[in-house]
N, C-alpha and C positions, 0 to 999 in steps of 0.2 A: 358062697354064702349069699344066701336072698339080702333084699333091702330089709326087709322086714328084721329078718335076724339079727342084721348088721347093725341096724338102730337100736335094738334090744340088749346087744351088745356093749354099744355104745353109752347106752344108758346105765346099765349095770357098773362097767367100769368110772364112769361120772360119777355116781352115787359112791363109789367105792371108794375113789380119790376124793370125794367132799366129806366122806365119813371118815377116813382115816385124817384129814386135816382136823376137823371139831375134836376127834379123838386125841387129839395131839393137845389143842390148844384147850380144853376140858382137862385133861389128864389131871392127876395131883402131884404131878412132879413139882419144884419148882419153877419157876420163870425161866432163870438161867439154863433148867435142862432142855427145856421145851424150847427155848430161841436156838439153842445147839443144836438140838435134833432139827429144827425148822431149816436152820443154816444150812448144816450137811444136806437134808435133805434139796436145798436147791440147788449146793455145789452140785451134790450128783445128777441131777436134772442136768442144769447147766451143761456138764463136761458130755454127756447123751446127748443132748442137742448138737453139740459142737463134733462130737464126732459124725452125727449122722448125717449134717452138714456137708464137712467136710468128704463123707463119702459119696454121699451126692453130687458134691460137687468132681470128686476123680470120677466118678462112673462120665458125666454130663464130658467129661473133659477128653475120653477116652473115646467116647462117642463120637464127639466131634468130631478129632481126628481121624477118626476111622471112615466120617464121612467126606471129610476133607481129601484124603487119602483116594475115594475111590471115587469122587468126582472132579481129581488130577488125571483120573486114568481115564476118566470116562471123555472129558476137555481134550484131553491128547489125543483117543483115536478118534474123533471127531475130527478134528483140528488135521488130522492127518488123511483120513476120508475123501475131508473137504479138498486136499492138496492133489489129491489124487484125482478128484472129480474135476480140479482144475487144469490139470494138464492135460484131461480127456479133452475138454472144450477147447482148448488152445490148439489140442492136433485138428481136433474137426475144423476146427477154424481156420486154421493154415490149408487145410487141404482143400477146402469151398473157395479160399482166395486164392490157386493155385487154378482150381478149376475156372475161377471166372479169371483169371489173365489169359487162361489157354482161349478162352471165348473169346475175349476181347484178341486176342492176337489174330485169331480166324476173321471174327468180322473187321479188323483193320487191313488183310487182304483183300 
């Protein structure tokens, strides 16, 4: 949907919900039926809100975890990479300190 449409949309549906409220509160019903009908109608508003809420908030929460989850795995073989990169540098460095005592042994004769 275009912006365009989307706002025309938007507007429609505004009009629609302030016309159905005047409609309500105009009616010739009684007072009593009209604050009834008012009422329910914000329960159920209310209890939509509250679920859609609430779904929001399981989606946001599944999310997380799902990224929580795959930036344990990603921390780990890093973390592990890293370990491996480290015992690279540890042989080469044993084996340059190897090389230079065998130097130094030679120019100490």
């Amino acid at each position: 949907m275009t912006n365009d449409s989307g706002n025309i949309m938007l507007a429609l549906l505004t009009g629609a919900a302030i016309g159905a409220g005047f409609g309500i509160l105009y009616a010739p019903d009684k007072g009593t039926k009209t604050r009834e009908k008012i009422r329910e109608k914000a329960l159920d508003t209310t209890h939509e809100i509250t679920e859609r809420v609430t779904h929001a908030k399981d989606e946001l929460t599944k999310t997380a975890n799902e990224k929580k989850v795959e930036f344990e795995q990603k921390l780990e073989d890093t973390l592990s990479n890293m370990s491996y990169k480290a015992d690279d540098i540890i042989a080469t460095l044993e084996r340059k300190l190897e090389e230079l005592k065998k130097k130094n042994a030679q120019l100490q004769k």
